[in-house]
N, C-alpha and C positions, 0 to 999 in steps of 0.2 A: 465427289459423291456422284450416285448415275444419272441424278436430276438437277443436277449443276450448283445444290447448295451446298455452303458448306456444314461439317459437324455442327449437331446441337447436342447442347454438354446437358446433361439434367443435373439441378439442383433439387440436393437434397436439404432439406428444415435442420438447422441443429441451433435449438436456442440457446444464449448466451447467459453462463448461469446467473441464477438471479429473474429472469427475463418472465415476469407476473405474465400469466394463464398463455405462455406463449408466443409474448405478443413484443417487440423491438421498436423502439422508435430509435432513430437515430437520421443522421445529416448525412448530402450527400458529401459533402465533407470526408466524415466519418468511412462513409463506406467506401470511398477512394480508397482511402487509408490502408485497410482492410482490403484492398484487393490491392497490392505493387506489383503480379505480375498483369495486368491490366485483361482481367479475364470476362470482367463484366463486358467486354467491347466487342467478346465472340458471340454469336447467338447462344442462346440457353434458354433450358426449360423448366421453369422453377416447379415444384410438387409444392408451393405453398401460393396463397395469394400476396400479391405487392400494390398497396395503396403508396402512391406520390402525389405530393404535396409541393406543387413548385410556385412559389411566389412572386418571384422574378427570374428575369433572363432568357434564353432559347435552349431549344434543345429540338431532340425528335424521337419518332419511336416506332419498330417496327414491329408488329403480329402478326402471325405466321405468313411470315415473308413478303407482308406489304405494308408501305410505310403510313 
């Protein structure tokens, strides 16, 4: 890219049927799961809001392009 990032993939919302007024709760677990070719790890730009809930353990997190 010409400013040295890499692609950001946009996500688009597609609820899971069944999924009341739109809305998914599910584990990160789960969403592993749900993503084997391990897509969640490229940057992306979700078109929905994402609330996390982390209990225990580390992790990190980057917007727009700073961590």
């Amino acid at each position: 890219m010409e400013n040295g990032h890499r692609t950001v993939r946009q996500l688009h919302y597609l609820p899971a049927l069944g999924a009341a007024y739109g809305v998914e709760v599910l584990s990160f677990a789960r969403l592993r799961e749900m993503d084997g070719a391990g897509a969640r790890n490229r940057p992306q730009r979700p078109d929905f809001h994402v609330l996390a809930l982390v209990a225990s353990g580390r992790g990190g997190h980057v917007a727009d392009f700073e961590t």
